[in-house]
C-alpha positions in Angstrom: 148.5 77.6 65.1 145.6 75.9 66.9 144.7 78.3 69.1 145.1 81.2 66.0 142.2 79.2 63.9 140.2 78.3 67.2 140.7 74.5 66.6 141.5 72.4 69.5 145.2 70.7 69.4 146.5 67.2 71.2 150.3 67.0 71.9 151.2 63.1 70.6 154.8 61.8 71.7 154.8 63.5 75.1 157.8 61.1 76.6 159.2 63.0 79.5 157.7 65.7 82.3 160.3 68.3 80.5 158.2 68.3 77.5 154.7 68.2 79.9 155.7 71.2 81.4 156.5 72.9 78.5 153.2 72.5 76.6 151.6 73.3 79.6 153.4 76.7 79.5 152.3 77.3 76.0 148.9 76.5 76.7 148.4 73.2 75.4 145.3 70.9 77.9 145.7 68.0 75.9 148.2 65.5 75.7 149.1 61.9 74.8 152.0 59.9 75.2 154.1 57.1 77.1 154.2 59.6 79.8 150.8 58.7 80.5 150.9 55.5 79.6 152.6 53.1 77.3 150.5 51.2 74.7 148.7 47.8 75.7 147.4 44.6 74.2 143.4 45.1 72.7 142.3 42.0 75.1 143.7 44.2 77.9 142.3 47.3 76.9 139.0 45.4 76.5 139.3 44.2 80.0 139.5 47.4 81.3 136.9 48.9 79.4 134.5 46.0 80.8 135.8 46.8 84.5 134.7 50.3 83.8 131.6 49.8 82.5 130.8 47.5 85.8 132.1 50.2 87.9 129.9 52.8 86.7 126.7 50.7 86.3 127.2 50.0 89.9 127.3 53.8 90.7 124.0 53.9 88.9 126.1 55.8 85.9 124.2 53.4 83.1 122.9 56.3 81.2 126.0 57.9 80.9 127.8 54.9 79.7 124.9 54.6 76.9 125.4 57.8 75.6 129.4 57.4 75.5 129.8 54.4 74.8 
């Protein structure tokens, strides 16, 4: 229905690489789910938001980073 109205779509509750492969098979690039990766804590998604930031400032990425986020 997505694709009909030109909207894009995200697959939520992809669990298992059976249900992956299938919406890749029916066209679907974007997806979500424990597949990928199961929900954490905010502290530890805050850590690793941090850890990203210092990575990319180190690759000189700062303006990038300031426009995103």
């Amino acid at each position: 229905m997505g694709r009909s109205l030109g909207i894009g779509v995200v697959a939520e509750g992809v669990e298992t690489e059976a249900q992956r492969r299938f919406l890749i098979e029916e066209g679907c690039t974007e997806m979500q789910g424990d597949l990928f990766g199961k929900p954490q804590p905010v502290a530890q998604l805050a850590a690793l938001m941090a850890g990203e930031r210092a990575f990319a400032e180190d690759r000189g990425e700062t303006g990038r980073l300031a426009a995103n986020g």
